[in-house]
N, C-alpha and C positions, 0 to 999 in steps of 0.2 A: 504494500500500500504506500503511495508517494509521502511526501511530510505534507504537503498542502492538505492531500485529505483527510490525514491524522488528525491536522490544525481545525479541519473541519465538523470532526467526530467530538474533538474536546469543544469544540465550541460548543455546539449541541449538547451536549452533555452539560456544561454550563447553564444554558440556556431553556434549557427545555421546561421548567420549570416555571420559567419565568417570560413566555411567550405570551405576546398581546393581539387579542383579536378586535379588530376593528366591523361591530358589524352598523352600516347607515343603511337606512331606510328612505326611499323619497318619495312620497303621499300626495297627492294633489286632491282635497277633502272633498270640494265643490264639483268635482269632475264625475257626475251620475252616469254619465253615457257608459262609460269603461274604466269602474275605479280598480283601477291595478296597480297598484305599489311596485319601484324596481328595487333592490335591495344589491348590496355590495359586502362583502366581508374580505379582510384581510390579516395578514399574522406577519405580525413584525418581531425579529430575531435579536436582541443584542446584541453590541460586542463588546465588551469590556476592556479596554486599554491598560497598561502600564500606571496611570495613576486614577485606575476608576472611573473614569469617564466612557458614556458608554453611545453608544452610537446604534439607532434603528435600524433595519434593515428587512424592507418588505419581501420575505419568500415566498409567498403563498396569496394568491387572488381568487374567489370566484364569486358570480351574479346571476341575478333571475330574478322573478317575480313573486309578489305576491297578488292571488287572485280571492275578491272574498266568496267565499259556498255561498252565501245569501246576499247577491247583489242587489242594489234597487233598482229594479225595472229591466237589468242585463242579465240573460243567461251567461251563463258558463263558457259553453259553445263558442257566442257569439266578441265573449272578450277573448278568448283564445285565436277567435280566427282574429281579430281586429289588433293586435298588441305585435306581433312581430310571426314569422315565418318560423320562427324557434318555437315559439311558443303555440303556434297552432298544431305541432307534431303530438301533443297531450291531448286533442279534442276526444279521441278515442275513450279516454275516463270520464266522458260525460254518458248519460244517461239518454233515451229517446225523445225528453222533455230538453235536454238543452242544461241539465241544470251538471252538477258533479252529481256520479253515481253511489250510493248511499254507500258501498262498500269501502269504497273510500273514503268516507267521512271517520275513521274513529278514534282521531286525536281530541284532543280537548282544548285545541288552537278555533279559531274561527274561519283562514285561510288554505288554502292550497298553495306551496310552496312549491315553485316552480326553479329547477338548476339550472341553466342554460350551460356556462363554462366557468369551468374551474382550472387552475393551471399552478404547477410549483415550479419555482425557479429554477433551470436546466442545474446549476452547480447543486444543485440540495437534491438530486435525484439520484438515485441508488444505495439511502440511508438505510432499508429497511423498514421500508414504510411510515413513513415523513409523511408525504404525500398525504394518502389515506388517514393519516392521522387527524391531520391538519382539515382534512375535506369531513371526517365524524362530529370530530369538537365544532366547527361550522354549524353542521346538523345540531346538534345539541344546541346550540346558540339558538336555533333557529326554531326547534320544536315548539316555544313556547305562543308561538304563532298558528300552529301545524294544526290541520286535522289531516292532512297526511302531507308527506314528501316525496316528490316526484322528478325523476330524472329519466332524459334520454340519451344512451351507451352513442356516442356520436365523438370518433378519433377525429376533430377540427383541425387537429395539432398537423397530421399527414398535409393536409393543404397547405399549411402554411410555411413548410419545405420545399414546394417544387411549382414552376409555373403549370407543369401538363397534370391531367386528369389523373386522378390514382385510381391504379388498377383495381377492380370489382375485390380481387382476391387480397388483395391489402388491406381495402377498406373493411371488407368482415370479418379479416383478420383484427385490425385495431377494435373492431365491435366488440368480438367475442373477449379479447383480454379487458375493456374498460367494464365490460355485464361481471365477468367475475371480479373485479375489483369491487366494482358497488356490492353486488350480491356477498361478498366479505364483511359487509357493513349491515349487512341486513335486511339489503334492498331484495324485493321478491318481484318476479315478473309481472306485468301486467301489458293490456291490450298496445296495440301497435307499437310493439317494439319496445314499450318503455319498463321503466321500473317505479317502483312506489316505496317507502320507507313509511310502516305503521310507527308512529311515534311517540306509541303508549306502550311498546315492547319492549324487552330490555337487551334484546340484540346487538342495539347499537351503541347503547354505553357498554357493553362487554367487550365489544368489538375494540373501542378508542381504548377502554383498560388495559386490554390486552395488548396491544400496538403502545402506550406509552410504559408497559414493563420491557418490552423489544426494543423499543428504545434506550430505554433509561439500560440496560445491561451492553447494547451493542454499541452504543455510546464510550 
């Protein structure tokens, strides 16, 4: 292992403890047609210097929405098709009324809590599940909004590599490894490709316990 990455194990190690997430909300109250909150979180790393001083360092980003179960006047449907092209790949968890489908209602949040992308800084990847860590504890942040959590297995990151088209067999290649990464967190299948995270389970705090004892040891 190089000393760079060593420098970056002990940092972690330091640090892990003492990792700040940032999560903002932006609400537009008055806005009835299609109230849909977008949401941002982020996790900022220390460094700690020679005399203490310690310096931010954002590794960790990801966004999406929030949509509320009981709009006024707006189906479900119709904010998911109206909000973005991202956000319309979830309509499938709606019901024949338009509304979210009751099976997915059983968190004790008010909203449907929509991923879009999430992404960890290229240097902090191959820590042994940093990542994943950092994408749970997010969750957790975020349950308190939740009557459930929903994500779509969508590798963005391949496009953002190469000007020409990625091949069909890459692209479901990156699928299938981001479905078991969520599915690791406690995410379980659901309709058109997506996945859903109940957030009255205790899956997913097991899941971040277990990833920061993996840490905290591989560190």
């Amino acid at each position: 292992m190089s000393a760079n990455r060593l420098a970056q194990r002990q940092r972690l190690r330091q640090g892990l403890d003492w990792l700040e997430f940032d999560l903002r909300v932006t609400h537009v109250p008055r806005h009835a047609e299609f109230p849909v909150s977008s949401w941002t979180v982020t996790a900022d790393l220390d460094d700690f210097d020679e005399d203490g001083e310690s310096a931010a360092e954002t590794i960790f980003w990801m966004d999406g929405w929030l949509f509320p179960v009981l709009p006024l006047g707006t189906r479900m449907f119709d904010a998911l098709d109206a909000t973005a092209a991202d956000a319309e790949v979830f309509a499938p968890l709606t019901d024949s009324t338009g509304r979210l489908a009751e099976k997915y209602q059983p968190g004790f949040g008010s909203h449907l809590v929509i991923t879009n992308h999430a992404k960890l800084a290229p240097e902090w990847r191959g820590m042994g599940g940093l990542g994943r860590y950092l994408a749970g504890s997010a969750f957790l942040l975020l349950s308190d909004f939740a009557t459930c959590i929903a994500l779509h297995p969508s590798p963005f990151e391949l496009r953002e590599k190469r000007e020409d088209d990625v091949p069909d067999h890459e692209w479901e290649a990156g699928i299938r490894k981001l479905t078991e990464l969520w599915m690791s967190l406690g995410a379980e299948p659901a309709p058109g490709g997506n996945l859903v995270i109940d957030p009255t389970l205790i899956h997913l705090q097991n899941a971040v316990d277990q990833l920061y004892k993996n840490l905290s040891a591989s560190a």
